[in-house]
C-alpha positions in Angstrom: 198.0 82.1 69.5 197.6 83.0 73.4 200.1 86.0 72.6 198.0 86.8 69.6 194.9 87.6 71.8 196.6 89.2 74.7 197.7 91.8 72.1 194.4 92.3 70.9 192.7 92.5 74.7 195.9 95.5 74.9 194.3 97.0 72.1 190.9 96.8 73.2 191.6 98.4 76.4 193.5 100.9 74.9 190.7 102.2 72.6 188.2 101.9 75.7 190.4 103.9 77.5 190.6 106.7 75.0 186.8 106.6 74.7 186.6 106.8 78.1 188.8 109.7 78.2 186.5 111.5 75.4 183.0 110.9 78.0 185.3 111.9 81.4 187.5 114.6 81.1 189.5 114.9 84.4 188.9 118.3 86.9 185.3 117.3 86.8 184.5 119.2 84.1 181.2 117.6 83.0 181.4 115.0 79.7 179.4 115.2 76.0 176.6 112.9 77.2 176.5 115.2 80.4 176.4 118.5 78.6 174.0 117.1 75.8 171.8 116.2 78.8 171.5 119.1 80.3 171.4 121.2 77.1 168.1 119.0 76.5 166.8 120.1 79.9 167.8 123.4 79.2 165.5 123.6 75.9 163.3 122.0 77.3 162.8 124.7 80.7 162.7 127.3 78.0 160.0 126.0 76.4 157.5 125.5 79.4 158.6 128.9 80.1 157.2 130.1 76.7 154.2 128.0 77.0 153.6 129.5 80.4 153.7 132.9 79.2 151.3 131.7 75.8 148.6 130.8 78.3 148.8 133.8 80.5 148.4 135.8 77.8 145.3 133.8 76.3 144.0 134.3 79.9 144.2 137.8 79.6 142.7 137.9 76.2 139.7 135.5 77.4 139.2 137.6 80.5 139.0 140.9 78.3 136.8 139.1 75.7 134.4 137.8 78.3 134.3 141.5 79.6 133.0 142.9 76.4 130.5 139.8 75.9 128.8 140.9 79.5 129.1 144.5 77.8 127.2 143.9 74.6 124.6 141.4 76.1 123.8 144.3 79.0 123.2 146.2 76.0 121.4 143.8 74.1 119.3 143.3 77.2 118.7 147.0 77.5 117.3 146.8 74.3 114.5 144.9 75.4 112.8 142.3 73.3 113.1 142.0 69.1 109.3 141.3 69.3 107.1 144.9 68.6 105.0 145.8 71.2 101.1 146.6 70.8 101.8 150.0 70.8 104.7 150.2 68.1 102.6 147.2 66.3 100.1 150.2 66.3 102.2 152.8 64.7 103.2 150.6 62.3 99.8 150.1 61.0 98.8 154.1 61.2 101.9 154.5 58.8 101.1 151.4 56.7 97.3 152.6 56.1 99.0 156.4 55.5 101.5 154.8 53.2 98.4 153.5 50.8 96.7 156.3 51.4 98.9 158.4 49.6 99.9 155.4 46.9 96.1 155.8 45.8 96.1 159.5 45.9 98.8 159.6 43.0 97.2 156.6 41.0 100.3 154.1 41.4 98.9 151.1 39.2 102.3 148.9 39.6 101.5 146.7 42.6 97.8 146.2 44.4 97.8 149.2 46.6 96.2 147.6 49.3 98.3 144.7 49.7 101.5 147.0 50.9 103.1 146.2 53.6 105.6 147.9 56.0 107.6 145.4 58.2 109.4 146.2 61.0 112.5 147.2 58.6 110.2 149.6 57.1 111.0 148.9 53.8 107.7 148.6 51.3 106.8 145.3 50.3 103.7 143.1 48.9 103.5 139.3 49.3 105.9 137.3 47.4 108.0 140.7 46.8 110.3 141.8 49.7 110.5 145.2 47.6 108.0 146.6 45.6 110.5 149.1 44.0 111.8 145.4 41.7 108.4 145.0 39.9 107.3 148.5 39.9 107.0 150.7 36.8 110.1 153.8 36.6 107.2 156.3 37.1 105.4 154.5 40.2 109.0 154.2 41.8 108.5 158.1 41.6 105.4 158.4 43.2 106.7 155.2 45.5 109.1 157.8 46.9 106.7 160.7 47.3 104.3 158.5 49.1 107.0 156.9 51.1 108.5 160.0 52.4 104.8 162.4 53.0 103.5 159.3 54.9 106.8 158.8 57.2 106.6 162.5 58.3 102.8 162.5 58.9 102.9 159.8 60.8 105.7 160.5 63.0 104.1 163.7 63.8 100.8 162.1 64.6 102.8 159.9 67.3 105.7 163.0 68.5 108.0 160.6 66.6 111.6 162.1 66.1 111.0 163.1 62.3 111.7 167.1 62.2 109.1 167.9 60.3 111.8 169.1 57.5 111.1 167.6 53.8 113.6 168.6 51.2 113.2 167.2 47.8 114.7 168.4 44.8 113.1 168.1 41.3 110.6 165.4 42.6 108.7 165.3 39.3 111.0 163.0 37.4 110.4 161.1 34.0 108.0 163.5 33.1 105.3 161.8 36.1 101.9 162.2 35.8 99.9 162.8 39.4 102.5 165.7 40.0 99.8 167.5 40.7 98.3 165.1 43.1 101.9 164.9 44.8 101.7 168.4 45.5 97.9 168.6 46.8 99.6 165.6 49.3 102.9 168.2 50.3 100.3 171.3 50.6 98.3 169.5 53.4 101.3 167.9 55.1 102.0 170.1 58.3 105.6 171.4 58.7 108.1 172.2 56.3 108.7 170.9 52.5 110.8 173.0 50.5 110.7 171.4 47.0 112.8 172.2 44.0 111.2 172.2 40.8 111.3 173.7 37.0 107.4 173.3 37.0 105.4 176.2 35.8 104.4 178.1 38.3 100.9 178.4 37.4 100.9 174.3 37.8 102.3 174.8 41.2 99.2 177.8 42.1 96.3 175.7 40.3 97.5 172.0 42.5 97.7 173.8 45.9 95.6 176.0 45.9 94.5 178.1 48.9 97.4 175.9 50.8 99.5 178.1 53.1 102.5 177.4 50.7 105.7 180.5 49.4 106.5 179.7 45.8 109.9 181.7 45.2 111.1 182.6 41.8 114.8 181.9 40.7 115.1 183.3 37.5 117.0 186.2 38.5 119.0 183.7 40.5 120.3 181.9 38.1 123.5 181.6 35.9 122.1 183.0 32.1 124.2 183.1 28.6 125.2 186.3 27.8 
């Protein structure tokens, strides 16, 4: 029995030292665990390199993003308050009360006249409607625009405003609208220049304006005819 297990302590040491042998290679070269080791440190380096180089970039982008912030609030501050002042609350008013003015003067019936509004958008509106273009008939839409547009270059001319006193509109009268006439009493008073486009008779055109300062030029020579 004793020889028995003295052969199998041989064997033992025998397989320890050929495991041995696989973890220590002789000449110092470095063993498995020692290499798996420092492969693991090696990944491991490269990776807090890449992370270093993540968060210097995000710095960089941060820094740049909080340099156009500072940009656009400057700006935003050079705009000065959203709030109108008295003076712009003013001029806002003149063309409001222009605006009906000129909704009366060509009968639209749609909406209460009096009730329109011009916020600071500048879009028309009456209470409980943030357009008045959604509940108005096709032929006060017409004279919505007419009125819209004679109102916004008389008042800006009242206040120097930046409107150059240039109105073109072709064929204005559309849907067959009644109050044309009006429309154009409205553009013959209106200082600068409105150049309108129409097929209208011309002795409509005469009899609305007038002894308005106004050039009514003929195109029927001008324009392409059947042979």
């Amino acid at each position: 029995m004793r020889t028995g297990f003295e052969r199998e302590a041989d064997d033992l040491r025998r397989e320890m030292k050929a495991i041995r042998a696989d973890l220590i290679t002789p000449d110092n070269i470095p063993s498995v665990a020692e290499l798996q080791r420092r492969l693991q440190e090696e990944n491991r380096r490269a990776d807090l390199q890449n992370l270093t180089i993540e968060i210097l970039q995000a710095t960089e982008r941060l820094a740049e993003i909080a340099t156009e912030l500072r940009a656009v609030l400057t700006a935003r501050a050079g705009l000065g308050s959203t709030e109108l002042t008295a003076e712009e609350q003013g001029r806002l008013e003149s063309w409001t009360s222009v605006f009906r003015q000129n909704l009366k003067a060509v009968n639209v019936t749609s909406f209460p006249v009096d009730e329109v509004v011009l916020p600071i958008t500048g879009k028309p509106g009456v209470d409980g409607y943030d357009d008045v273009g959604f509940q108005a008939s096709a032929s006060d839409v017409i004279r919505l625009r007419w009125s819209y547009a004679l109102s916004l270059m008389r008042t800006s001319q009242a206040i120097n405003g930046p409107h150059p006193s240039l109105l073109m509109m072709d064929k204005p009268r559309q849907q067959e609208v009644e109050s044309f006439r009006e429309f154009l009493r409205l553009a013959a008073a209106q200082s600068g220049q409105i150049i309108l486009m129409t097929s209208e008779p011309v002795d409509v055109i005469e009899s609305a304006v007038g002894d308005a300062e106004v050039q009514i030029i003929r195109l029927e020579d001008l324009l392409l005819q059947a042979q």
